[in-house]
C-alpha positions as CSV (number, residue, x, y, z in Angstrom):
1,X,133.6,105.4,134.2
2,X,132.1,107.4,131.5
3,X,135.0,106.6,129.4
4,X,134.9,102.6,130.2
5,X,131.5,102.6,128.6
6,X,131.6,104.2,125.4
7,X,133.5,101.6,124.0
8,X,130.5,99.2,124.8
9,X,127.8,101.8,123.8
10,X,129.6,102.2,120.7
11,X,129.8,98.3,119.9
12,X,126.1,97.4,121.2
13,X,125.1,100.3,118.4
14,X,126.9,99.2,115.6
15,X,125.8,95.4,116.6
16,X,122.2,96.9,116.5
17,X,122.5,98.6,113.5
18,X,124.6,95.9,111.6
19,X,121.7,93.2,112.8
20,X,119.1,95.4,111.8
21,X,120.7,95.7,107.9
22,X,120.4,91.8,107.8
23,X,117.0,90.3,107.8
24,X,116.3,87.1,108.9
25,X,116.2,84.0,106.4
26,X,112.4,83.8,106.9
27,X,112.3,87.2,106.0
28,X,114.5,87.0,102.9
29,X,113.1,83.5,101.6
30,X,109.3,85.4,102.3
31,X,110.9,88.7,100.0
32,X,111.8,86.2,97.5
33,X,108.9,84.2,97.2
34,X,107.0,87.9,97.1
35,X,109.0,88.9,95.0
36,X,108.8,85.8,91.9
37,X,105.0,86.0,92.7
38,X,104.9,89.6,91.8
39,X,107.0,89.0,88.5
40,X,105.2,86.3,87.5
41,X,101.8,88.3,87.7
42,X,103.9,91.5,86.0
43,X,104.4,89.0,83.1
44,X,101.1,87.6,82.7
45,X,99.7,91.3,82.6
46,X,102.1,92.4,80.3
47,X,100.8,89.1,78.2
48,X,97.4,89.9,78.9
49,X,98.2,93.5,77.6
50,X,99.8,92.6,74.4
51,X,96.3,89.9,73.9
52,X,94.4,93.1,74.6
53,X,96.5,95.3,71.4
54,X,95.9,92.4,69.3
55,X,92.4,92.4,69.7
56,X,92.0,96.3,69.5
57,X,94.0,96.2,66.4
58,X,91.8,93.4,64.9
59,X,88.4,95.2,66.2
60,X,89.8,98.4,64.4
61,X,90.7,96.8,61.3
62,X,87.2,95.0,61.7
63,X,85.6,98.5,62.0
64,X,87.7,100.1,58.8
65,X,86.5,97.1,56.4
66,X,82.5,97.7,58.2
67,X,82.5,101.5,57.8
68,X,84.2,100.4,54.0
69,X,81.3,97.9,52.8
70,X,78.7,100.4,54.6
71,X,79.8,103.1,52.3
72,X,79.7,100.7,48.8
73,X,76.0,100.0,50.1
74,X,75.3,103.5,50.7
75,X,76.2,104.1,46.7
76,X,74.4,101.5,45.8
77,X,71.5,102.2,47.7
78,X,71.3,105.6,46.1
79,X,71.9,104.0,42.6
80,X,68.5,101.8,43.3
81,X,66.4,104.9,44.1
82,X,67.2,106.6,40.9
83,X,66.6,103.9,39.2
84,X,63.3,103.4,41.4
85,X,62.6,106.9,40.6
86,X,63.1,106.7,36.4
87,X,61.0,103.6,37.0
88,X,58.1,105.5,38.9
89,X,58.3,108.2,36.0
90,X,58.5,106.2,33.4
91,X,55.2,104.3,34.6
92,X,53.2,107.4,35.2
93,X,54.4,108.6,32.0
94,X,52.9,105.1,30.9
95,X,49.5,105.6,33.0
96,X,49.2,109.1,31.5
97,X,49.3,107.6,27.7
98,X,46.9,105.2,28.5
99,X,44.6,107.4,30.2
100,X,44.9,109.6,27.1
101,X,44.2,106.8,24.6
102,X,41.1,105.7,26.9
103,X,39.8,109.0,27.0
104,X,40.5,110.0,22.8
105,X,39.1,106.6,21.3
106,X,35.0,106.8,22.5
């Protein structure tokens, strides 16, 4: 007897195993349907990512040409106090004269 049955053992395992490599159609159409939805949100991240380079790149070159004009008004910033600053001397060179003429003429 044992030898009758092994033939059917060994054919209701493969039929197992061969229907349990297939899914159904449900499942495969369900995979597939995953499956576009999951590309198409892959693409609009990697889209979203390139939009997101762009903008760093813009915000960088945005920063360079800030951190350039900050600089040129820096310089000239420290042009305008030394001119302040020959401006102060020059009048308290003035007020000094004058107080020396007011003082030397009574």
């Amino acid at each position: 007897m044992r030898a009758s049955r092994w033939p059917s053992v060994a054919l209701a395992g493969a039929v197992t195993l061969v229907c349990g490599c297939f899914p159904a159609a449900t499942q495969k159409a369900a995979g597939e349907s995953q499956c576009r939805m999951l590309a198409d949100r892959n693409g609009a991240q990697l889209a979203e990512i390139e939009n997101l380079k762009a903008r760093a790149r813009n915000t960088e070159e945005q920063l360079a040409r800030t951190e350039q004009e900050l600089a040129v008004a820096h310089e000239q910033a420290a042009v305008e106090r030394q001119r302040l600053a020959a401006c102060q001397r020059q009048a308290d060179q003035l007020r000094e004269e004058l107080k020396k003429g007011f003082h030397a003429e009574p």
